[in-house]
LODO-45744 format. One record per atom (N, C-alpha, C): x, y, z; atom name; residue number from 1; residue in three letters. Coordinates in steps of 0.1 Angstrom, whole numbers, plus 5000, padded with zeros to 4 digits. Each point is the difference from the previous one (the first is absolute). Example, Ala and Ser with C-alpha at 12.3 -4.5 7.8 and 13.67 -1.06 7.14 Angstrom:
! residues 2
+------+-------+------+----+-----+-----+
! east ! north !   up !  a !   k !   r !
+------+-------+------+----+-----+-----+
! 5132 !  4943 ! 5078 !  N !   1 ! ALA !
! 4991 !  5012 ! 5000 ! CA !   1 ! ALA !
! 5009 !  5012 ! 5000 !  C !   1 ! ALA !
! 4996 !  5011 ! 4993 !  N !   2 ! SER !
! 5009 !  5011 ! 5000 ! CA !   2 ! SER !
! 4992 !  5011 ! 5008 !  C !   2 ! SER !
+------+-------+------+----+-----+-----+
! end
This chain:
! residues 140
+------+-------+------+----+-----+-----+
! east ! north !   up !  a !   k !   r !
+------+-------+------+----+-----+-----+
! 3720 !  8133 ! 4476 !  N !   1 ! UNK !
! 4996 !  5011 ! 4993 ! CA !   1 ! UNK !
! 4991 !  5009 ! 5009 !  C !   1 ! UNK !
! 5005 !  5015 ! 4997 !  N !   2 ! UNK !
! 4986 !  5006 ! 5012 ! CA !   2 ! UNK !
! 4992 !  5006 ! 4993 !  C !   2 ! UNK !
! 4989 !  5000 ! 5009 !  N !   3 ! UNK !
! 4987 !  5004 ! 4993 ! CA !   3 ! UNK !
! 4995 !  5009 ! 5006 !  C !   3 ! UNK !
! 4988 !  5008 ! 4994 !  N !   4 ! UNK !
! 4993 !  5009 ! 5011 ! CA !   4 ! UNK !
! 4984 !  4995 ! 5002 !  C !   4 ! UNK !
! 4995 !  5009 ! 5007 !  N !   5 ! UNK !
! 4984 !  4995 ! 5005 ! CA !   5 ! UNK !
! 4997 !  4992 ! 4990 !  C !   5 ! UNK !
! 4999 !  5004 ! 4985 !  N !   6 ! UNK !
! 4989 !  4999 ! 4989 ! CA !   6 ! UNK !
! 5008 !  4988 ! 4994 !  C !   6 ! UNK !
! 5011 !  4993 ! 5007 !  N !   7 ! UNK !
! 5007 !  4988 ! 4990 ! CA !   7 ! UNK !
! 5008 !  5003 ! 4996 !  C !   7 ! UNK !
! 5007 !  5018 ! 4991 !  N !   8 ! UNK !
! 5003 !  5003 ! 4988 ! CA !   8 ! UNK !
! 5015 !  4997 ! 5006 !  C !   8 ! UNK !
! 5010 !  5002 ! 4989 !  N !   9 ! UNK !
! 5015 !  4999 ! 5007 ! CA !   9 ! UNK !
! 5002 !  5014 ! 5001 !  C !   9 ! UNK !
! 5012 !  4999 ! 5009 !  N !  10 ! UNK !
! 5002 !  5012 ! 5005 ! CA !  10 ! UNK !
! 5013 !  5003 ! 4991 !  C !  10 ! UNK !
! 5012 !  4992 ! 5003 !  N !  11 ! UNK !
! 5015 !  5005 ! 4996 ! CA !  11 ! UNK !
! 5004 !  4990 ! 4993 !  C !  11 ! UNK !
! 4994 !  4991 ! 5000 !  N !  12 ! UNK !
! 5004 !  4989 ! 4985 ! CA !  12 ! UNK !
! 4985 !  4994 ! 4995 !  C !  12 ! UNK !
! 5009 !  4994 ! 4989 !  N !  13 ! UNK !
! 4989 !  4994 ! 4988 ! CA !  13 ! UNK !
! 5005 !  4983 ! 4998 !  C !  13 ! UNK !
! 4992 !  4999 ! 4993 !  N !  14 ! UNK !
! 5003 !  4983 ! 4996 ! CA !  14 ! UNK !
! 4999 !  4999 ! 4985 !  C !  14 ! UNK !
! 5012 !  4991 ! 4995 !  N !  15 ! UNK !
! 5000 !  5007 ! 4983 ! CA !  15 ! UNK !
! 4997 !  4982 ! 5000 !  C !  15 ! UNK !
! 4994 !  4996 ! 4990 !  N !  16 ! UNK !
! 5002 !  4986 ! 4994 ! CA !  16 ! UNK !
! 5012 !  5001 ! 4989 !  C !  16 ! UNK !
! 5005 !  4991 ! 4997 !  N !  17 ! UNK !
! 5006 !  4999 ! 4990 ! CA !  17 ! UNK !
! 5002 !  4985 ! 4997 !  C !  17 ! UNK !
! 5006 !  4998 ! 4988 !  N !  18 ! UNK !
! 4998 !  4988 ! 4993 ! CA !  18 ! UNK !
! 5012 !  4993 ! 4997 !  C !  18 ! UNK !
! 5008 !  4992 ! 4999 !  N !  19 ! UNK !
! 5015 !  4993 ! 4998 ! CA !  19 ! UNK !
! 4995 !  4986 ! 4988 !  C !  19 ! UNK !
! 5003 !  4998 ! 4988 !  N !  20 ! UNK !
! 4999 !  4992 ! 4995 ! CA !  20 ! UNK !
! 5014 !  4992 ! 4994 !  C !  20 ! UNK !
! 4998 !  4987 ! 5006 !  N !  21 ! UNK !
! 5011 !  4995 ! 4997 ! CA !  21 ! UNK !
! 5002 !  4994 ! 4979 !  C !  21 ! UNK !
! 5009 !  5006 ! 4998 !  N !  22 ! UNK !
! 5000 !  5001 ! 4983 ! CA !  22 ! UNK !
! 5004 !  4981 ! 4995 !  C !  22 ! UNK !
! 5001 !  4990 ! 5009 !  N !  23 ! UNK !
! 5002 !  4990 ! 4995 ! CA !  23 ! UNK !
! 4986 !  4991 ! 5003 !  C !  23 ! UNK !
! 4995 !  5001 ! 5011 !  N !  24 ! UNK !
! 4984 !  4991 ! 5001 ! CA !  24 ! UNK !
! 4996 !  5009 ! 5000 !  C !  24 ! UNK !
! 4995 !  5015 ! 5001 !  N !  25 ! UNK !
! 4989 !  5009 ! 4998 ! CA !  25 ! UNK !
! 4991 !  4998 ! 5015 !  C !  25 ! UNK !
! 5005 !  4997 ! 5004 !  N !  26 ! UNK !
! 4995 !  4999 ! 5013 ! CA !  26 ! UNK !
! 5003 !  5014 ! 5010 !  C !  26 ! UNK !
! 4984 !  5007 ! 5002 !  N !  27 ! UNK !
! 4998 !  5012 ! 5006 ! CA !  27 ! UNK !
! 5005 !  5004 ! 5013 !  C !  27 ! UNK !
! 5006 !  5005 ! 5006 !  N !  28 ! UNK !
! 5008 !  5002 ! 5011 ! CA !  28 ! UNK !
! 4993 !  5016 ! 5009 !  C !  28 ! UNK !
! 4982 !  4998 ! 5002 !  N !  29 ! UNK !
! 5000 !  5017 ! 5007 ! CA !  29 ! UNK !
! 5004 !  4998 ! 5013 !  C !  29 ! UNK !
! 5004 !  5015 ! 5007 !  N !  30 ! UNK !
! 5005 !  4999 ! 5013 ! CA !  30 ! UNK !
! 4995 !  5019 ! 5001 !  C !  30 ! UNK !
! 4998 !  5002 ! 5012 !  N !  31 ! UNK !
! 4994 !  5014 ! 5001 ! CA !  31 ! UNK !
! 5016 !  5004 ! 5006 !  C !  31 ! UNK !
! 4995 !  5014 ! 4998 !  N !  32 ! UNK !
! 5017 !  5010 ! 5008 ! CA !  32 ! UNK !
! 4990 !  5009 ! 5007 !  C !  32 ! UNK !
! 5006 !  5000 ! 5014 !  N !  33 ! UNK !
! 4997 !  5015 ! 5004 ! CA !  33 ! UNK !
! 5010 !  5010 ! 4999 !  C !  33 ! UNK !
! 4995 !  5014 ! 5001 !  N !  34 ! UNK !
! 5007 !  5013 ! 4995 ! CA !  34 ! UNK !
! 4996 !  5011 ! 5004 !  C !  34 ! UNK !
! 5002 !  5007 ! 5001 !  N !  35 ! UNK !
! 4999 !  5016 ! 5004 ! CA !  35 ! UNK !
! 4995 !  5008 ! 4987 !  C !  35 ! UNK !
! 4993 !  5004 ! 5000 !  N !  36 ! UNK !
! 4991 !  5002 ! 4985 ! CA !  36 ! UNK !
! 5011 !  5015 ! 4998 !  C !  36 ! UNK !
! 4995 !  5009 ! 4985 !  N !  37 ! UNK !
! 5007 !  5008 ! 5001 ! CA !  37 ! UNK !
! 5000 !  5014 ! 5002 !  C !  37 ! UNK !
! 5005 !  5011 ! 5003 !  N !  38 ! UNK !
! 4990 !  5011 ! 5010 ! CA !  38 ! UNK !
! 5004 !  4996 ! 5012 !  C !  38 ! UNK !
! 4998 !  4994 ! 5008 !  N !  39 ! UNK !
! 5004 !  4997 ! 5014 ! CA !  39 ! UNK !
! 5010 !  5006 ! 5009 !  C !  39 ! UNK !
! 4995 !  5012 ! 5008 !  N !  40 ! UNK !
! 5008 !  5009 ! 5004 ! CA !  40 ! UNK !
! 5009 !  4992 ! 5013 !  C !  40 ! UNK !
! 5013 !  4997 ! 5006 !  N !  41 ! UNK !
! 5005 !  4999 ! 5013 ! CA !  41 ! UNK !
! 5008 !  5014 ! 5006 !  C !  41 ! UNK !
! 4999 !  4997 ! 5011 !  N !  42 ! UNK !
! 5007 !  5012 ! 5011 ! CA !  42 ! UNK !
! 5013 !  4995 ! 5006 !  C !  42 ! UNK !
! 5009 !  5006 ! 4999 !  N !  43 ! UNK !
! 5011 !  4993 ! 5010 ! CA !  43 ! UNK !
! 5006 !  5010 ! 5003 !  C !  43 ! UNK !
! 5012 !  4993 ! 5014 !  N !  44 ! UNK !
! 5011 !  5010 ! 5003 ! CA !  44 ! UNK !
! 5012 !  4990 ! 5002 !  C !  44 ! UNK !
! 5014 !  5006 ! 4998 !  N !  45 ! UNK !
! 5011 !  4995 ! 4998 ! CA !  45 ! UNK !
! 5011 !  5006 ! 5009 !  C !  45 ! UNK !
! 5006 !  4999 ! 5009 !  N !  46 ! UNK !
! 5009 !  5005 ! 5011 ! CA !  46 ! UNK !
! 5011 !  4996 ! 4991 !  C !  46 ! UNK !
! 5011 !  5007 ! 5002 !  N !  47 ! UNK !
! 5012 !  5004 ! 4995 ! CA !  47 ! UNK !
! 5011 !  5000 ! 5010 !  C !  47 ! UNK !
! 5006 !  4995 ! 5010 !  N !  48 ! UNK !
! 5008 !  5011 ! 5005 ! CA !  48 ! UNK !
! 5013 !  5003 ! 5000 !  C !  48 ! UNK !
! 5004 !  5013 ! 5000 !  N !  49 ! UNK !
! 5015 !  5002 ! 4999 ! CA !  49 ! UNK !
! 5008 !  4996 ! 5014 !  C !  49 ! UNK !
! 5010 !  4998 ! 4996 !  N !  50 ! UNK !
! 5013 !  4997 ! 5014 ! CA !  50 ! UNK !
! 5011 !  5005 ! 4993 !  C !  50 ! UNK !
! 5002 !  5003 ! 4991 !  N !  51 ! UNK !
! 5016 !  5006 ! 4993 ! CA !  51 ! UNK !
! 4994 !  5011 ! 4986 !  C !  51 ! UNK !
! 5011 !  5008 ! 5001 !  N !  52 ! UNK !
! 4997 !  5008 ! 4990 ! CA !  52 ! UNK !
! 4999 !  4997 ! 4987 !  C !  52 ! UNK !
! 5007 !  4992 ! 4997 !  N !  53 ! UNK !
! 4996 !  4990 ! 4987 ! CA !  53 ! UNK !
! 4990 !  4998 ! 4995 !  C !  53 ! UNK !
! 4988 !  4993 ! 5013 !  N !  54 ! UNK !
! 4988 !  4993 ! 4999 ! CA !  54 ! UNK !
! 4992 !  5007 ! 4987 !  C !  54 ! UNK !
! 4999 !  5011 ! 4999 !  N !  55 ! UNK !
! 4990 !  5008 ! 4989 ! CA !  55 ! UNK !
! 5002 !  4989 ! 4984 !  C !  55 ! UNK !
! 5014 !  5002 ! 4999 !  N !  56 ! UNK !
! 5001 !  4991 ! 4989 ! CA !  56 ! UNK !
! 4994 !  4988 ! 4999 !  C !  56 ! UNK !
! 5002 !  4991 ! 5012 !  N !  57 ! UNK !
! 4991 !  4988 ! 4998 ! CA !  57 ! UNK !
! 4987 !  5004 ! 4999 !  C !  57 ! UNK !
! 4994 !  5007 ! 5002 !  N !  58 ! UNK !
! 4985 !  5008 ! 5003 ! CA !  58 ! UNK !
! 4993 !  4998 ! 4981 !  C !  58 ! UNK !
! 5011 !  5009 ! 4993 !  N !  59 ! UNK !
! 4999 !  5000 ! 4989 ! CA !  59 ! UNK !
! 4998 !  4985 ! 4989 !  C !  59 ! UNK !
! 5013 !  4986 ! 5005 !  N !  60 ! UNK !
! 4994 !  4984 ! 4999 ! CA !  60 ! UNK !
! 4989 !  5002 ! 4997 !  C !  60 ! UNK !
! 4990 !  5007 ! 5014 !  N !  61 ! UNK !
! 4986 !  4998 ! 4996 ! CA !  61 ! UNK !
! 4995 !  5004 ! 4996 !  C !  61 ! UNK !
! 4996 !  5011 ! 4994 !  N !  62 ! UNK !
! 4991 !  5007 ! 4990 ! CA !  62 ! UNK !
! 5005 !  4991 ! 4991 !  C !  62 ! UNK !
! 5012 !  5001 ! 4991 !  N !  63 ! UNK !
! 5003 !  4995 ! 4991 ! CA !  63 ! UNK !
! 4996 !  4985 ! 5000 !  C !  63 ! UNK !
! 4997 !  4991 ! 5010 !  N !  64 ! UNK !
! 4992 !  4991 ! 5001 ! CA !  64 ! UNK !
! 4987 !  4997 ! 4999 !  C !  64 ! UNK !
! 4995 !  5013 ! 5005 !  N !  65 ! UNK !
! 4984 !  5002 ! 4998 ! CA !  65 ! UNK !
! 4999 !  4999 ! 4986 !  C !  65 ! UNK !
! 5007 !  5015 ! 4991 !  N !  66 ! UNK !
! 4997 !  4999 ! 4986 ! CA !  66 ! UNK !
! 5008 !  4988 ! 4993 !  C !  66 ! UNK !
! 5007 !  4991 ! 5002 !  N !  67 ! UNK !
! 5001 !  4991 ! 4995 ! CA !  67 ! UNK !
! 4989 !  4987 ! 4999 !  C !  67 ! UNK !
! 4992 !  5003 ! 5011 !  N !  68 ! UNK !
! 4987 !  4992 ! 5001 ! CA !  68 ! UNK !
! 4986 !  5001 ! 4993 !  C !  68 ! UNK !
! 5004 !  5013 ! 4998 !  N !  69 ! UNK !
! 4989 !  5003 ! 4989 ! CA !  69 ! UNK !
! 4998 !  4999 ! 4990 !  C !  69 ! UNK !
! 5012 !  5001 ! 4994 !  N !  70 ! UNK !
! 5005 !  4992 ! 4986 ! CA !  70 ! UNK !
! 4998 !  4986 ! 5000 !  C !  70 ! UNK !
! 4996 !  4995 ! 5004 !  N !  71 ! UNK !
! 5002 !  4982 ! 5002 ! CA !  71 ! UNK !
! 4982 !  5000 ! 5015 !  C !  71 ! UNK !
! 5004 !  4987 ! 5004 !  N !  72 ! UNK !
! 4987 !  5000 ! 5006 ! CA !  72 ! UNK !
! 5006 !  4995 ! 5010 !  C !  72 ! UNK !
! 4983 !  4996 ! 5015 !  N !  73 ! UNK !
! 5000 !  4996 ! 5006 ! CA !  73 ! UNK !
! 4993 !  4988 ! 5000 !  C !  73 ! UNK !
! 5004 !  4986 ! 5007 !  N !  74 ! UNK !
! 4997 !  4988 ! 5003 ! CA !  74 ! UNK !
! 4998 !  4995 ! 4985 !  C !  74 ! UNK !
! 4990 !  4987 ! 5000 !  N !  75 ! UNK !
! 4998 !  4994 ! 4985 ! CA !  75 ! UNK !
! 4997 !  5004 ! 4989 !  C !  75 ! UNK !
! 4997 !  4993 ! 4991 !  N !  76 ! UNK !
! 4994 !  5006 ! 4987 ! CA !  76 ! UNK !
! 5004 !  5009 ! 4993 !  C !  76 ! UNK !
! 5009 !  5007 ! 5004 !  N !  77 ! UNK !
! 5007 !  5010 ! 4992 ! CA !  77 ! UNK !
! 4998 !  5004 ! 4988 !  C !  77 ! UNK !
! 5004 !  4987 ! 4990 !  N !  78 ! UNK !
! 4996 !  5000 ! 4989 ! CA !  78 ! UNK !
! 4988 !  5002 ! 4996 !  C !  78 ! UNK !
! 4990 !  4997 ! 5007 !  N !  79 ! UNK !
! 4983 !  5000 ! 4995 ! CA !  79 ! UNK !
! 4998 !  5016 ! 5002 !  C !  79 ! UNK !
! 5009 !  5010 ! 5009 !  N !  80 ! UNK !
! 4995 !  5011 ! 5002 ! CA !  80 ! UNK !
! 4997 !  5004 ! 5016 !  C !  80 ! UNK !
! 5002 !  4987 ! 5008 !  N !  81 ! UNK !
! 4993 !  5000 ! 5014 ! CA !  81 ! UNK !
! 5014 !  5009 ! 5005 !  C !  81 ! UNK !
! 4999 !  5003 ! 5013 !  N !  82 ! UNK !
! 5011 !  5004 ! 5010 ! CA !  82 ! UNK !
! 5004 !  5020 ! 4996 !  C !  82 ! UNK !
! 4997 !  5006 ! 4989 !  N !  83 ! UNK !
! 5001 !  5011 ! 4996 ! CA !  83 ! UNK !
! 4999 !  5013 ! 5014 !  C !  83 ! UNK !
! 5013 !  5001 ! 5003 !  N !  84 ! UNK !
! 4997 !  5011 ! 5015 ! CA !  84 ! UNK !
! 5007 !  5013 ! 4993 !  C !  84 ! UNK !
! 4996 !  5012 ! 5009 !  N !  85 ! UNK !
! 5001 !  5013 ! 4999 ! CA !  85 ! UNK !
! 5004 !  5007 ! 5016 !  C !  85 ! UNK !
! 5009 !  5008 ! 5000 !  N !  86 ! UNK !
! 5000 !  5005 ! 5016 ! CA !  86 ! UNK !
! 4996 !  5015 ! 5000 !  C !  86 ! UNK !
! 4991 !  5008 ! 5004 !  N !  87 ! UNK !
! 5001 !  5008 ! 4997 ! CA !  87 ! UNK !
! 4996 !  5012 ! 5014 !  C !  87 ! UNK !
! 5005 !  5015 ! 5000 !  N !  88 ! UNK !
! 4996 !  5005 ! 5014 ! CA !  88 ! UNK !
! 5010 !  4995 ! 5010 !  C !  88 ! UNK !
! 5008 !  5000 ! 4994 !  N !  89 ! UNK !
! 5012 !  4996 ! 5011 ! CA !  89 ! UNK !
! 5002 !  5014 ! 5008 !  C !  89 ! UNK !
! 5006 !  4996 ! 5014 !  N !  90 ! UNK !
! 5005 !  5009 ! 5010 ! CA !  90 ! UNK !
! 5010 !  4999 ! 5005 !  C !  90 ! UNK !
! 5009 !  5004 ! 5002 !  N !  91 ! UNK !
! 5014 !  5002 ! 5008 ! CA !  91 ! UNK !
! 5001 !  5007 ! 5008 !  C !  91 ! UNK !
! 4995 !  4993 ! 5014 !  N !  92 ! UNK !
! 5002 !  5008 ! 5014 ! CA !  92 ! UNK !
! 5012 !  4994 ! 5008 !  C !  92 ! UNK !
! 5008 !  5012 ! 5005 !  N !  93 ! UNK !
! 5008 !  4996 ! 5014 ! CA !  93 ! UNK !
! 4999 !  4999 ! 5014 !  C !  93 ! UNK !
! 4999 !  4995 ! 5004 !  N !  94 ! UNK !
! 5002 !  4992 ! 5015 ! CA !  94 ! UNK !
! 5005 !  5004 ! 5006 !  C !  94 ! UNK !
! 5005 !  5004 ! 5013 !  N !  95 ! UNK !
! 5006 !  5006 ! 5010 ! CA !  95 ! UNK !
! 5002 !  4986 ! 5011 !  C !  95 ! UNK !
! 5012 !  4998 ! 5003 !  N !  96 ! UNK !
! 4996 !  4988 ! 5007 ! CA !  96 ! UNK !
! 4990 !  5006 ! 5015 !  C !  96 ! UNK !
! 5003 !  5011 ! 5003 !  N !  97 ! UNK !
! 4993 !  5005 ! 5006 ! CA !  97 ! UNK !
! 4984 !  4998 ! 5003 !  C !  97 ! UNK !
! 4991 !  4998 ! 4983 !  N !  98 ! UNK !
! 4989 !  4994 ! 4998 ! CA !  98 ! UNK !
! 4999 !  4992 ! 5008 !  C !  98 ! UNK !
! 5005 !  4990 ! 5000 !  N !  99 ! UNK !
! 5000 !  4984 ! 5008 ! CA !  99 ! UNK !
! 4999 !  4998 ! 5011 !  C !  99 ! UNK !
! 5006 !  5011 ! 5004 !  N ! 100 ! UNK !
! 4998 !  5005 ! 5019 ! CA ! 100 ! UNK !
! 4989 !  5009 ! 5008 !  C ! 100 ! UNK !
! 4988 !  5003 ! 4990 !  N ! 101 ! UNK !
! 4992 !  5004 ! 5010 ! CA ! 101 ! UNK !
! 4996 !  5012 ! 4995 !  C ! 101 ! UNK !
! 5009 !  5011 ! 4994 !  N ! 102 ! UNK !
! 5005 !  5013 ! 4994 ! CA ! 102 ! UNK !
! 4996 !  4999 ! 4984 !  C ! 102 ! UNK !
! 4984 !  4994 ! 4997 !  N ! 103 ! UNK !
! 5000 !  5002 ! 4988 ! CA ! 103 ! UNK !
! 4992 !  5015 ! 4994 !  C ! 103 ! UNK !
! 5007 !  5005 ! 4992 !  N ! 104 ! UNK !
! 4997 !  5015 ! 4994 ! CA ! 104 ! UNK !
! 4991 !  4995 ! 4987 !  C ! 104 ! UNK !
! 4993 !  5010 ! 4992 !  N ! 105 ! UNK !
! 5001 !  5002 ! 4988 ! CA ! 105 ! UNK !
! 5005 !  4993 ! 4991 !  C ! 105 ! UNK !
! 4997 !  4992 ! 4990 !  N ! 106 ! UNK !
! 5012 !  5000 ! 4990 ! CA ! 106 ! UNK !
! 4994 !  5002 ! 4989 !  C ! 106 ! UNK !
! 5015 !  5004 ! 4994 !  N ! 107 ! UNK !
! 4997 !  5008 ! 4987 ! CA ! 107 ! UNK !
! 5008 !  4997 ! 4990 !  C ! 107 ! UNK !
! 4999 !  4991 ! 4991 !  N ! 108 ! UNK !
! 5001 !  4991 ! 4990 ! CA ! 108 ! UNK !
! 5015 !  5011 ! 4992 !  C ! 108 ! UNK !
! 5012 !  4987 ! 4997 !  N ! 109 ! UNK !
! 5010 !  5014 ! 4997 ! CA ! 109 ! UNK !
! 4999 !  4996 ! 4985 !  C ! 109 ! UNK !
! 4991 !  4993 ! 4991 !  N ! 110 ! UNK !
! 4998 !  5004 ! 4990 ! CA ! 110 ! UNK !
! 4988 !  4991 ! 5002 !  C ! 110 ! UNK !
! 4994 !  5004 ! 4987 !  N ! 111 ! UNK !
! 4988 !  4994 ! 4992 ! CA ! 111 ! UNK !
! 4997 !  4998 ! 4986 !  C ! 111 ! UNK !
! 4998 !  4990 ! 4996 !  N ! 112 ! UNK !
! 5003 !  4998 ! 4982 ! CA ! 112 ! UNK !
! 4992 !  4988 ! 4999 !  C ! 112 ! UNK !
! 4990 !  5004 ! 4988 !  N ! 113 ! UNK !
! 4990 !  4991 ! 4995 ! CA ! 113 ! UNK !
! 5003 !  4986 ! 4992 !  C ! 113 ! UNK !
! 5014 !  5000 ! 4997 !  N ! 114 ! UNK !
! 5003 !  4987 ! 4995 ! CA ! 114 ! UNK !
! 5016 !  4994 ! 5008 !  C ! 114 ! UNK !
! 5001 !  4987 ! 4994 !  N ! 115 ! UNK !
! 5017 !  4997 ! 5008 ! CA ! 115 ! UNK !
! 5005 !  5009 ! 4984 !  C ! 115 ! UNK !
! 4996 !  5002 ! 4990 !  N ! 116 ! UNK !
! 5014 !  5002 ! 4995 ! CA ! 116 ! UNK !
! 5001 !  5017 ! 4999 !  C ! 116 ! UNK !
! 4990 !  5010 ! 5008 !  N ! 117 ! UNK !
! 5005 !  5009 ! 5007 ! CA ! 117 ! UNK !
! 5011 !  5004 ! 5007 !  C ! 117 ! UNK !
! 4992 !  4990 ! 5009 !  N ! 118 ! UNK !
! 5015 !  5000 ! 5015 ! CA ! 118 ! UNK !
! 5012 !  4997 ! 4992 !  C ! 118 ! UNK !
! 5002 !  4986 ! 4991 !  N ! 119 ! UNK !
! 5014 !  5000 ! 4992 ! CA ! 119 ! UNK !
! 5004 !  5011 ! 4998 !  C ! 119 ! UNK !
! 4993 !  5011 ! 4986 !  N ! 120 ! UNK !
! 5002 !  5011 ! 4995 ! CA ! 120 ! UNK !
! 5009 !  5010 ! 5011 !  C ! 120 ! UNK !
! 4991 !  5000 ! 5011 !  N ! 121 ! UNK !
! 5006 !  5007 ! 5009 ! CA ! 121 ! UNK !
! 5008 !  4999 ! 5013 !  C ! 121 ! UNK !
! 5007 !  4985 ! 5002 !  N ! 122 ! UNK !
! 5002 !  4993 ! 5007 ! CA ! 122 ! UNK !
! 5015 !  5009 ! 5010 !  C ! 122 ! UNK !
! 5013 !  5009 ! 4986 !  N ! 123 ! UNK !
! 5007 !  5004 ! 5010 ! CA ! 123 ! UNK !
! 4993 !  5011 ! 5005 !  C ! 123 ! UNK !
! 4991 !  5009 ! 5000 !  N ! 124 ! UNK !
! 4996 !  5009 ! 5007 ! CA ! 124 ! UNK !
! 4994 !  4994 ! 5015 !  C ! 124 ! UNK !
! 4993 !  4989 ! 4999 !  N ! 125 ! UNK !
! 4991 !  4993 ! 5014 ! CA ! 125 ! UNK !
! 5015 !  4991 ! 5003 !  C ! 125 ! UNK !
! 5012 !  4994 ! 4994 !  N ! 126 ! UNK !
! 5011 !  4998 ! 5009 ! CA ! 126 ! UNK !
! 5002 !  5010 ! 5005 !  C ! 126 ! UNK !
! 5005 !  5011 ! 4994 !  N ! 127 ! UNK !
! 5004 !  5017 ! 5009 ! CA ! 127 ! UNK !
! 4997 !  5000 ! 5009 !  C ! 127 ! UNK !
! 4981 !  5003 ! 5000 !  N ! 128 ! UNK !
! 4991 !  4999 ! 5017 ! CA ! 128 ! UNK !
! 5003 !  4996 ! 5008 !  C ! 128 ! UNK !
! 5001 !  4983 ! 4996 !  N ! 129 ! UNK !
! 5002 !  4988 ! 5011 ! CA ! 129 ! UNK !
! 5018 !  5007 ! 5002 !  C ! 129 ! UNK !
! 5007 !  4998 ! 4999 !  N ! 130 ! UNK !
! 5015 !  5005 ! 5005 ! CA ! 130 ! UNK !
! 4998 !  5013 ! 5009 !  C ! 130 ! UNK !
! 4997 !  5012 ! 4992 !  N ! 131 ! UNK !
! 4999 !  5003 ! 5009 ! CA ! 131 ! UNK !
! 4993 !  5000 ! 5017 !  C ! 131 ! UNK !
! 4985 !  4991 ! 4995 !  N ! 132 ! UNK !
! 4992 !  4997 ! 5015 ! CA ! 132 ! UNK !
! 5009 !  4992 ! 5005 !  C ! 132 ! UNK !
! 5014 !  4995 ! 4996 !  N ! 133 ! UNK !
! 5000 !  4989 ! 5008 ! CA ! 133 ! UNK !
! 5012 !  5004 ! 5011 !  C ! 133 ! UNK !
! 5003 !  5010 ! 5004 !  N ! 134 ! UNK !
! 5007 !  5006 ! 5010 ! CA ! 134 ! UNK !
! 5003 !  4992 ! 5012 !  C ! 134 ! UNK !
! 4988 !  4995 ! 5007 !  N ! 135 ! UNK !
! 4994 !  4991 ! 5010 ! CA ! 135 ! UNK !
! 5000 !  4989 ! 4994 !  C ! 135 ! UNK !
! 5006 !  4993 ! 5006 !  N ! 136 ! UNK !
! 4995 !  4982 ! 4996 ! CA ! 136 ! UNK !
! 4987 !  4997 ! 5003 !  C ! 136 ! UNK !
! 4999 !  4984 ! 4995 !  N ! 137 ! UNK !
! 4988 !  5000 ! 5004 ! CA ! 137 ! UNK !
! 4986 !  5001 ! 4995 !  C ! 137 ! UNK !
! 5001 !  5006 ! 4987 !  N ! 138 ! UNK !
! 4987 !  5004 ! 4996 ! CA ! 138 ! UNK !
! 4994 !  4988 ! 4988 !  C ! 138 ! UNK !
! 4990 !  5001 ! 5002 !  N ! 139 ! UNK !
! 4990 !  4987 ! 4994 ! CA ! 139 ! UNK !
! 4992 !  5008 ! 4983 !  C ! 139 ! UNK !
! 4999 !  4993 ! 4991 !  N ! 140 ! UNK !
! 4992 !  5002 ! 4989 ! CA ! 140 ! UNK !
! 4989 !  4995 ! 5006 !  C ! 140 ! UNK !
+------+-------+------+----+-----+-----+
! end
């Protein structure tokens, strides 16, 4: 578990909970740790294309994302625990050129505050991607 100067937790909590067995009544506690709720994370996700196709697989994932949020992440599910949200998403293109030394600017070829945005708008940001993809090569 981490903590900060003062003791306090930082990114998880420790829940008690109680298991009673219904034939001896015999008490079963065991603590869980957890990620309390509110808990913001940061990430980034690389994509990359090699065939013109690839955009559609691209799409798998959103549609994976919001299928995750309907449903949960790791245990407890049922109690409520695991409840994720993605939100502020970005869709930048890559130049493989980036990779070599020649990194510019980049400038996100869409932006949409939820995954089920990007769905909404998903053949418009295929369009994009097809047409950036002239050059092989290019990385999400």
């Amino acid at each position: 578990m981490l903590k900060n100067i003062l003791g306090e937790n930082i990114f998880t909590e420790v829940k008690t909970e109680n298991a009673i067995n219904r034939l001896t009544s015999k008490a079963n506690p065991r603590k869980v740790e957890r990620v309390p709720a509110g808990v913001v994370f940061f990430g980034e996700m690389a994509f990359h294309l090699f065939a013109e196709q690839d955009p559609e697989l691209l799409r798998v994932v959103f549609e994976g994302m919001r299928l995750l949020e309907d449903d949960y992440l790791g245990g407890y599910g049922s109690r409520g625990s695991g409840k994720v949200r993605f939100e502020n998403l970005r869709v930048i293109l890559r130049p493989k050129e980036y990779y070599f030394g020649e990194k510019n600017k980049e400038k996100p070829i869409i932006e949409k505050p939820t995954v089920q945005e990007i769905l909404e708008d998903y053949e418009t940001i295929k369009q994009k991607l097809g047409a950036l993809f002239n050059a092989k090569g290019f990385c999400l």
